[in-house]
N, CA, C and O atoms as CSV, one atom per row, in Angstrom:
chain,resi,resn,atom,element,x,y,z
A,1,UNK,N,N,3.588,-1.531,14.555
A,1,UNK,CA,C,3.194,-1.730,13.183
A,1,UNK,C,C,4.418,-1.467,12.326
A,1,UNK,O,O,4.970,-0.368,12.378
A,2,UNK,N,N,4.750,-2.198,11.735
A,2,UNK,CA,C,6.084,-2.028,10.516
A,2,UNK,C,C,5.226,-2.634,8.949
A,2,UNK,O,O,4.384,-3.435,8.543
A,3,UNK,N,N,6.068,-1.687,8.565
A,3,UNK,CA,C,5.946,-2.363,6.740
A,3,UNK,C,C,6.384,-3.269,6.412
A,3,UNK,O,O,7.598,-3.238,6.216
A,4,UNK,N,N,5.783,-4.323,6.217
A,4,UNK,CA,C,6.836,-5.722,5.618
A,4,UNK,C,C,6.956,-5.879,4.580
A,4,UNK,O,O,7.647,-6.888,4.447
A,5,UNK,N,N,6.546,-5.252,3.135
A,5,UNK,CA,C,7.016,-5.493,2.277
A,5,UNK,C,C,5.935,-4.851,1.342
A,5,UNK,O,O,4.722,-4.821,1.549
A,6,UNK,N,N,6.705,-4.281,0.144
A,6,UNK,CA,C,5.908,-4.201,-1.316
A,6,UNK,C,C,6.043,-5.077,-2.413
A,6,UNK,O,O,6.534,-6.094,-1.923
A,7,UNK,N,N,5.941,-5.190,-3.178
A,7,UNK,CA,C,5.784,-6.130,-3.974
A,7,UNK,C,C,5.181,-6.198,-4.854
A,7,UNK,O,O,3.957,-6.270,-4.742
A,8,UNK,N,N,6.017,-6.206,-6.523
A,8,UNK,CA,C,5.343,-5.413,-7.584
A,8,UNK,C,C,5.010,-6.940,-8.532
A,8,UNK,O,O,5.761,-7.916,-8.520
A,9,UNK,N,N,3.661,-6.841,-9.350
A,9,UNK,CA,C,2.904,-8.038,-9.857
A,9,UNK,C,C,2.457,-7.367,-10.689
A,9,UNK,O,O,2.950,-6.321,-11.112
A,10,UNK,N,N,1.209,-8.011,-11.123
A,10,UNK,CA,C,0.100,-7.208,-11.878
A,10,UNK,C,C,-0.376,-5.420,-11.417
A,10,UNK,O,O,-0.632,-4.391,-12.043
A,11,UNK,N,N,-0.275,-5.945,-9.592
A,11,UNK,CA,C,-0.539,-4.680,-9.162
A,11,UNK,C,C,0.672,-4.381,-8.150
A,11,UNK,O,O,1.700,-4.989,-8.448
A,12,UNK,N,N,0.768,-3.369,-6.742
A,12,UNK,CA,C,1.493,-3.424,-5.954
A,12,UNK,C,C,0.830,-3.777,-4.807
A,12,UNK,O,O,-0.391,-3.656,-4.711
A,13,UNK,N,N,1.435,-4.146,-4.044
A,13,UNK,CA,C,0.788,-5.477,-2.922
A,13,UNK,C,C,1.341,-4.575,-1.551
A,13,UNK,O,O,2.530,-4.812,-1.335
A,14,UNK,N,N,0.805,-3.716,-0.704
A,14,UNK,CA,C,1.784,-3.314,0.662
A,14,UNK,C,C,0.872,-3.473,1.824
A,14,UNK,O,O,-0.197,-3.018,2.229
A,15,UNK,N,N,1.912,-4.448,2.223
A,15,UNK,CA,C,1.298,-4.755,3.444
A,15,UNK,C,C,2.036,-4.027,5.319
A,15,UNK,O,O,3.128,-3.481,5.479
A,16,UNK,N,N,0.919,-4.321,6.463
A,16,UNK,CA,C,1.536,-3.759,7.520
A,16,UNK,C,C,1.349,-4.865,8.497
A,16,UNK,O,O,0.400,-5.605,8.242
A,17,UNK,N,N,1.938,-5.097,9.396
A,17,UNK,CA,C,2.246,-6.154,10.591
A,17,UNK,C,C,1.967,-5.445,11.367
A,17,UNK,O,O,2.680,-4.463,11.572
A,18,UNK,N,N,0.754,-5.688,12.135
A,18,UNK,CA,C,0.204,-5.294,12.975
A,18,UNK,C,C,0.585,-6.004,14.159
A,18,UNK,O,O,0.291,-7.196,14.069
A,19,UNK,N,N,1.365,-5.557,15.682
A,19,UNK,CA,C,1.652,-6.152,17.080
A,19,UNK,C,C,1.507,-5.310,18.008
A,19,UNK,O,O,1.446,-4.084,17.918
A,20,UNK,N,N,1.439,-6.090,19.078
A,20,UNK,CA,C,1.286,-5.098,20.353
A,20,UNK,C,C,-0.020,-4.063,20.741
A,20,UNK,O,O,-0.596,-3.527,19.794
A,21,UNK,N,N,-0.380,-3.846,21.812
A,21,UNK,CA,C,-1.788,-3.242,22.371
A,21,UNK,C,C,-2.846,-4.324,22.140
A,21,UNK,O,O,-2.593,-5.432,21.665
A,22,UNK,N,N,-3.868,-3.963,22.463
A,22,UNK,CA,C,-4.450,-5.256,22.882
A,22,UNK,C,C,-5.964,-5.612,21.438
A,22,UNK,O,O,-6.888,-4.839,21.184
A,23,UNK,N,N,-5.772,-6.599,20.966
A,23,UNK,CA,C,-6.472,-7.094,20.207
A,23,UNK,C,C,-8.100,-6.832,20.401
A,23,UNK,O,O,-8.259,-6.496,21.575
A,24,UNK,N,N,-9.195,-6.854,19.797
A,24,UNK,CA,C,-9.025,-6.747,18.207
A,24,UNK,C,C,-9.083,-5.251,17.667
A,24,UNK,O,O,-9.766,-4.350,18.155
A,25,UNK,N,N,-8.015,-5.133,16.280
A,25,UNK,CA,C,-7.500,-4.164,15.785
A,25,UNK,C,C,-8.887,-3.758,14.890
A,25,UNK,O,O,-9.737,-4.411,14.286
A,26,UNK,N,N,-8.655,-2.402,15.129
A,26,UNK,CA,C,-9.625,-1.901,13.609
A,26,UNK,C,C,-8.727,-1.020,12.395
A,26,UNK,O,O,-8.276,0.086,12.692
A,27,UNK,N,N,-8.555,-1.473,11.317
A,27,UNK,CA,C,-7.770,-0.898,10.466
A,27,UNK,C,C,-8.277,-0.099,9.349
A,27,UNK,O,O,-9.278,-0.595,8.831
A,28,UNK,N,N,-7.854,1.038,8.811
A,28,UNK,CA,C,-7.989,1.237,7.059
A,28,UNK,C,C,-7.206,1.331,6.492
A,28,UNK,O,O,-6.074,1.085,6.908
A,29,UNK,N,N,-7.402,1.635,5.572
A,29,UNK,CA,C,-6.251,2.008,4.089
A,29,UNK,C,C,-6.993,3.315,3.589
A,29,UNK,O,O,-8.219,3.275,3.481
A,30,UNK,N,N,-6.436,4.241,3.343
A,30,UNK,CA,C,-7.068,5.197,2.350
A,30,UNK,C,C,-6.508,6.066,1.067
A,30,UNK,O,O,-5.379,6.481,1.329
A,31,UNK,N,N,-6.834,6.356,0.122
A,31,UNK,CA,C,-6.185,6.651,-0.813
A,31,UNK,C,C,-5.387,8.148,-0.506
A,31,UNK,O,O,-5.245,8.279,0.710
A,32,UNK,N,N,-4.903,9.157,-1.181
A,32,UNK,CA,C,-4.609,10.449,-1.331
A,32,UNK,C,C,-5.422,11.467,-0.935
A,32,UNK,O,O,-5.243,12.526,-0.332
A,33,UNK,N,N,-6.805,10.635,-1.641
A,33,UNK,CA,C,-8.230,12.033,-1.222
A,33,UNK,C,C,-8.770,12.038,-0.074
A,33,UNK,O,O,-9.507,12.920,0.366
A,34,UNK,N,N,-8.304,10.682,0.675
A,34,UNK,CA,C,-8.388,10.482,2.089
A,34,UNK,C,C,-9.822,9.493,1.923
A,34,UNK,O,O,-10.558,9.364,2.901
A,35,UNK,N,N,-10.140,8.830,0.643
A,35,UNK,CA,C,-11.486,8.339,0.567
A,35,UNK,C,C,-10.700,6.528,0.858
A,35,UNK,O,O,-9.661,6.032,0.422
A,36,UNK,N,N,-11.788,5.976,1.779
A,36,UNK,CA,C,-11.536,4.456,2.328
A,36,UNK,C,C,-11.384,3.679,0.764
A,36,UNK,O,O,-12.157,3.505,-0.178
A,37,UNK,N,N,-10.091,3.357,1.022
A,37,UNK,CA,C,-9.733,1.711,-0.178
A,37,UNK,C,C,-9.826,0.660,0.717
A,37,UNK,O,O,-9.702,-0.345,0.016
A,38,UNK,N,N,-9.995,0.274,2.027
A,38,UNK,CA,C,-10.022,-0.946,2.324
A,38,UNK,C,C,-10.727,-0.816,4.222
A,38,UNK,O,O,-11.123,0.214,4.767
A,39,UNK,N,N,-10.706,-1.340,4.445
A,39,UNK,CA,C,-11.057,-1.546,6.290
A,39,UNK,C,C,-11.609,-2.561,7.206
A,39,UNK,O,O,-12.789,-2.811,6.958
A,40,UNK,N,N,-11.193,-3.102,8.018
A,40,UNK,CA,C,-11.907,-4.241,8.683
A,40,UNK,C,C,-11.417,-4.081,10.072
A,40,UNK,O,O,-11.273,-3.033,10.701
A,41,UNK,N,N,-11.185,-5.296,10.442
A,41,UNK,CA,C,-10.847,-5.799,11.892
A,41,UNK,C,C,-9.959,-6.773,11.759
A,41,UNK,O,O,-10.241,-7.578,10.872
A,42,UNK,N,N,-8.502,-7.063,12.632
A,42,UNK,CA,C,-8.174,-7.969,12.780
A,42,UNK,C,C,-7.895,-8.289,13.914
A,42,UNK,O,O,-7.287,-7.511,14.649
A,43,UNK,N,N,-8.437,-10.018,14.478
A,43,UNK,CA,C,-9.000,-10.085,15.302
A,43,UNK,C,C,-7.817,-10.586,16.505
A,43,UNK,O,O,-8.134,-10.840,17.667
A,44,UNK,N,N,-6.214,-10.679,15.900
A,44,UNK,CA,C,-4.944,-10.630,16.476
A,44,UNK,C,C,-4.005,-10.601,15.855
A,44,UNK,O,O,-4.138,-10.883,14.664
A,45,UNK,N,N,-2.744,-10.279,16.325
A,45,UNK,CA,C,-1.507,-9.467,15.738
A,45,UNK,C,C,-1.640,-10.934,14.109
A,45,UNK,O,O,-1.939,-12.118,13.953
A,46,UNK,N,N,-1.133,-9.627,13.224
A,46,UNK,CA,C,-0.927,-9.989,11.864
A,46,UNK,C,C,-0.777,-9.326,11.122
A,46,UNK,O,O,-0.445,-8.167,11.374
A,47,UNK,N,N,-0.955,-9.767,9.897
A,47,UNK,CA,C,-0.889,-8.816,8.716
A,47,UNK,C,C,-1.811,-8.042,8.134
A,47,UNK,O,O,-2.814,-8.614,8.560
A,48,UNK,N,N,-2.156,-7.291,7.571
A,48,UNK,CA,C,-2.964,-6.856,6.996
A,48,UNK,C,C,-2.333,-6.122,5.516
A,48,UNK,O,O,-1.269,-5.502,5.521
A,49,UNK,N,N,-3.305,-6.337,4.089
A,49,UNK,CA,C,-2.470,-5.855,2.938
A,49,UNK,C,C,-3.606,-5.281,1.991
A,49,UNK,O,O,-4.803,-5.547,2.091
A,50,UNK,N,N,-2.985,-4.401,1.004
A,50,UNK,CA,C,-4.028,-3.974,0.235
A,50,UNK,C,C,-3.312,-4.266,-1.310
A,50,UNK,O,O,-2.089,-4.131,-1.270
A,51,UNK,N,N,-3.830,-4.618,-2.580
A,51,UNK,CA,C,-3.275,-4.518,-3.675
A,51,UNK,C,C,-4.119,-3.331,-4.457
A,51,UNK,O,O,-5.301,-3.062,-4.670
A,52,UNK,N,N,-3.072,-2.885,-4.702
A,52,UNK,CA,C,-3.175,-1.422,-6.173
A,52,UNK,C,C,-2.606,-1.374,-7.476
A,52,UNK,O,O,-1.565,-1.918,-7.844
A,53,UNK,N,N,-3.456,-0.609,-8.193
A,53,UNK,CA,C,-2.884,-0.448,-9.721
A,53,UNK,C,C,-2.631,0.637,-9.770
A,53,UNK,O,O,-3.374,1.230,-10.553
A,54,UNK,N,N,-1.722,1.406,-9.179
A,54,UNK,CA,C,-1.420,3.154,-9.510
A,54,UNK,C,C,-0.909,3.768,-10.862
A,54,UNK,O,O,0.293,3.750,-11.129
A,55,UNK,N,N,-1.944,4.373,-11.806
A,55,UNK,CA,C,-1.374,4.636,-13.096
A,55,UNK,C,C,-0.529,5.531,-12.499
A,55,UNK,O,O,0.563,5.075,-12.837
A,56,UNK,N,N,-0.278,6.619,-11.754
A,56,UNK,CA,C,0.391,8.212,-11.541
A,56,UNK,C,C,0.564,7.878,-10.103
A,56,UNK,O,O,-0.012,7.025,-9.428
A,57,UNK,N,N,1.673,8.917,-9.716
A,57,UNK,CA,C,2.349,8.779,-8.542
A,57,UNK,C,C,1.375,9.483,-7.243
A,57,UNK,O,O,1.011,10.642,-7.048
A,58,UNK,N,N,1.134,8.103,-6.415
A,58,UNK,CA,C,-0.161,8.886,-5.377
A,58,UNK,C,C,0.514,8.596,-3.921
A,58,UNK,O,O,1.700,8.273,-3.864
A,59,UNK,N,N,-0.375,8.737,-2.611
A,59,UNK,CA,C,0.172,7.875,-1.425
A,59,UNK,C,C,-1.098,7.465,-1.226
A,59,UNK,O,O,-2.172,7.836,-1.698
A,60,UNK,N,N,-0.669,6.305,-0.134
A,60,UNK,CA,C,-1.738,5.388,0.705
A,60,UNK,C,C,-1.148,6.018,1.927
A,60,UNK,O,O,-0.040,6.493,2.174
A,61,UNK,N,N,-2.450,5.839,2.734
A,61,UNK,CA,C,-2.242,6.292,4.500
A,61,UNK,C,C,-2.922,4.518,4.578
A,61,UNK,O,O,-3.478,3.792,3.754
A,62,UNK,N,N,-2.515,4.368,6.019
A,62,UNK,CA,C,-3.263,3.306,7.068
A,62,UNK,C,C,-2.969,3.732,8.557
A,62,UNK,O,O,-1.925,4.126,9.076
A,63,UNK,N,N,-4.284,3.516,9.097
A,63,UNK,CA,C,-4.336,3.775,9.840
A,63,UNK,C,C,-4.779,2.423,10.952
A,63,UNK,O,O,-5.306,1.510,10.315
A,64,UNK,N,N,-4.696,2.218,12.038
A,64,UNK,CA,C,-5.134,1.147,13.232
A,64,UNK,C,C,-5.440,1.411,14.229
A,64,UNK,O,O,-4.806,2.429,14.508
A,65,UNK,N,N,-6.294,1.035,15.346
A,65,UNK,CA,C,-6.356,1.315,16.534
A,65,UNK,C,C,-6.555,0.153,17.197
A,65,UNK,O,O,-6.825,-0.862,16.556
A,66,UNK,N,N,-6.483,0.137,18.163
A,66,UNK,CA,C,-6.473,-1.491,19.564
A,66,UNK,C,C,-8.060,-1.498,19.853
A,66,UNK,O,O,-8.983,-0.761,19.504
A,67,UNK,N,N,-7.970,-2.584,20.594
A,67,UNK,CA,C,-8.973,-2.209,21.485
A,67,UNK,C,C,-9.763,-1.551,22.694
A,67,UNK,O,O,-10.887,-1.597,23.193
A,68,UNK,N,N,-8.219,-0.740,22.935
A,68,UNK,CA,C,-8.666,0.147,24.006
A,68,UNK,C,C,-9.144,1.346,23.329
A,68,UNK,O,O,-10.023,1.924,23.970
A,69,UNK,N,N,-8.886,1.785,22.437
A,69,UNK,CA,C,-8.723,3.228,22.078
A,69,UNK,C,C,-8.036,3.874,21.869
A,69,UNK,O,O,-8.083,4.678,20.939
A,70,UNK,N,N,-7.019,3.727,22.784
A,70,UNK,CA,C,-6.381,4.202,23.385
A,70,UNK,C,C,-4.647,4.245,22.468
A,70,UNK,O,O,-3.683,4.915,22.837
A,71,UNK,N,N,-4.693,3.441,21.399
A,71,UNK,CA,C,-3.023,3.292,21.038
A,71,UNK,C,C,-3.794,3.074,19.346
A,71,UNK,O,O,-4.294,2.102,18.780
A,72,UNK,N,N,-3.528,4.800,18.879
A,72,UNK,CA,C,-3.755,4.896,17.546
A,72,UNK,C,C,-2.345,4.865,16.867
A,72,UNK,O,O,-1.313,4.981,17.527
A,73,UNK,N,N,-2.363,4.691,15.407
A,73,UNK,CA,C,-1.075,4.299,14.526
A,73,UNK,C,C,-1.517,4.745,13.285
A,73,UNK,O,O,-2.332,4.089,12.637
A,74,UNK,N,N,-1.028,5.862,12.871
A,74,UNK,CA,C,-0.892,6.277,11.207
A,74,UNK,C,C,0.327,6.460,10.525
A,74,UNK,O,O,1.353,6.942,11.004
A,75,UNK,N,N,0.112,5.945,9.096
A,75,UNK,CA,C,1.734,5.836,8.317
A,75,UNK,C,C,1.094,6.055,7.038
A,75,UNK,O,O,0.170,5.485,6.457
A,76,UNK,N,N,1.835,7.035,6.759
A,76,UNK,CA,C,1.682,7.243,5.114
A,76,UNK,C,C,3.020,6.480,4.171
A,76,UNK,O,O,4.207,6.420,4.489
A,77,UNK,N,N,2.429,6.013,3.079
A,77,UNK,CA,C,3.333,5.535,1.971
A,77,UNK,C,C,2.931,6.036,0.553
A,77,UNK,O,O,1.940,5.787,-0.135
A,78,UNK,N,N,4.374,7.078,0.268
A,78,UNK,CA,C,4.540,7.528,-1.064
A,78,UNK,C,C,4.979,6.350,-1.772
A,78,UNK,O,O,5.784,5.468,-1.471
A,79,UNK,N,N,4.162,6.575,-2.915
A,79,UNK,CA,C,4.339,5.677,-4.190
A,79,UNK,C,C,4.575,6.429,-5.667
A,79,UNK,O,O,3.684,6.847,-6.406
A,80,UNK,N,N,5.761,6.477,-5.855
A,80,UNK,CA,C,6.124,6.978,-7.348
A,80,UNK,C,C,6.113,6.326,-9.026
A,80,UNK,O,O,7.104,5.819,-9.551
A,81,UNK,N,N,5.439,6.402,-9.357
A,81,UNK,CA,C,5.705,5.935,-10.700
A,81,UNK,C,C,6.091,6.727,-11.707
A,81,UNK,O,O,5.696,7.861,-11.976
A,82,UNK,N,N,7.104,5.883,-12.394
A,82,UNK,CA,C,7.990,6.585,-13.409
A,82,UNK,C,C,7.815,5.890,-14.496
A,82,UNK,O,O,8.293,4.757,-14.550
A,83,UNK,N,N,7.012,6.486,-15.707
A,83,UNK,CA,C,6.816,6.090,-17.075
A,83,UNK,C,C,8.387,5.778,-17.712
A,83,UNK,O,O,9.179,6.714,-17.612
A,84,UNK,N,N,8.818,4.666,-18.282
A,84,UNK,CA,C,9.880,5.040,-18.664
A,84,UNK,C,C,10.080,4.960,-19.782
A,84,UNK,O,O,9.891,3.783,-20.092
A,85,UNK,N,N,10.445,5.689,-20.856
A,85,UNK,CA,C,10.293,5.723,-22.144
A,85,UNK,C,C,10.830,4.520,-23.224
A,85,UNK,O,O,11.897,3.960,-22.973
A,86,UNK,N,N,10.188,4.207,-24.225
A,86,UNK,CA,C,11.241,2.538,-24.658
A,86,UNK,C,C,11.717,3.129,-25.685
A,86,UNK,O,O,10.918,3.731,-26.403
A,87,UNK,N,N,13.206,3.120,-26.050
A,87,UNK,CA,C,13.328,3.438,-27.423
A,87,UNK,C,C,14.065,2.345,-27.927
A,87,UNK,O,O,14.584,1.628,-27.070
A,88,UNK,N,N,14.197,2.114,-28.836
A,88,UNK,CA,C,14.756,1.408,-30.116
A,88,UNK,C,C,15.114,1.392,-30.772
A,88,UNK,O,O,14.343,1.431,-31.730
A,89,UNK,N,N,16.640,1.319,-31.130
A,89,UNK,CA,C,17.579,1.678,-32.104
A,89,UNK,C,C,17.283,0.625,-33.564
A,89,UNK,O,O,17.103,-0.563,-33.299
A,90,UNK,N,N,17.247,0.920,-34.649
A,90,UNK,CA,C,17.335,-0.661,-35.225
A,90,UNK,C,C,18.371,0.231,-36.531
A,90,UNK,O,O,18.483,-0.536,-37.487
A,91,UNK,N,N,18.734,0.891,-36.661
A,91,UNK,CA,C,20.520,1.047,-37.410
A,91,UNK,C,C,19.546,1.608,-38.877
A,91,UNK,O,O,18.561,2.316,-39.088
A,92,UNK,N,N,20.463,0.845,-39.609
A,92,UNK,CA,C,20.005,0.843,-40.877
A,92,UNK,C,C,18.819,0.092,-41.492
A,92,UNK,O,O,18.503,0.097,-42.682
A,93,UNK,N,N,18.200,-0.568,-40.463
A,93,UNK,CA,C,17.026,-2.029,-41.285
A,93,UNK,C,C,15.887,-1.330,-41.549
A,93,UNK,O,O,15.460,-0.302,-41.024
A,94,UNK,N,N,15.381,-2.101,-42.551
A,94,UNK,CA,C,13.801,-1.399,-42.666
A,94,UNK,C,C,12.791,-2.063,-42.354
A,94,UNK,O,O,12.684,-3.288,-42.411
A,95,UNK,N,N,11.823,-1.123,-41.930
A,95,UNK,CA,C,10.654,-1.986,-40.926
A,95,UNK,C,C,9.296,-1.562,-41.775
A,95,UNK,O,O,8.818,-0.436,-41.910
A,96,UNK,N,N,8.742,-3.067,-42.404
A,96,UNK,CA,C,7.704,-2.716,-42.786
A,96,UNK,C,C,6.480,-2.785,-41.706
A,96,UNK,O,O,5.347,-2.430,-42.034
């Protein structure tokens, strides 16, 4: 399982590439509190992705297992968000 990518939009998009051990996968996603954001089955090697709107800096776990049982996979991903302040110089002009 590797991370293939994040990817920032409306929301953030992170997905995992699921290979190897023997098909079909059972997956989740879960938030910080450890409460399920997502879960299914996939039914051979692929992707699997979740999209988020994180106001404040949280992590996602995912987790997978095969079909044996036997070949579990957990990965946590920290996600930081940084408010960044806007300022605006405008000199001498006046702003009605």
């Amino acid at each position: 399982i590797r991370d293939v990518e994040r990817s920032r939009g409306l929301g953030d998009v992170y997905k995992r590439q699921v290979q190897g051990g023997y098909p079909p996968y059972m997956y989740t996603w879960y938030d910080q509190s450890g409460l399920i954001i997502d879960s299914g089955e996939l039914s051979e090697e692929g992707v699997v992705s979740i999209e988020q709107f994180p106001a404040e800096s949280t992590t996602y776990s995912f987790s997978v297992i095969d079909d044996c049982l036997d070949q579990l996979f957990e990965e946590s991903t920290s996600v930081i968000v940084e408010n960044e302040a806007l300022s605006v110089s405008l000199g001498n002009a006046i702003v009605l």
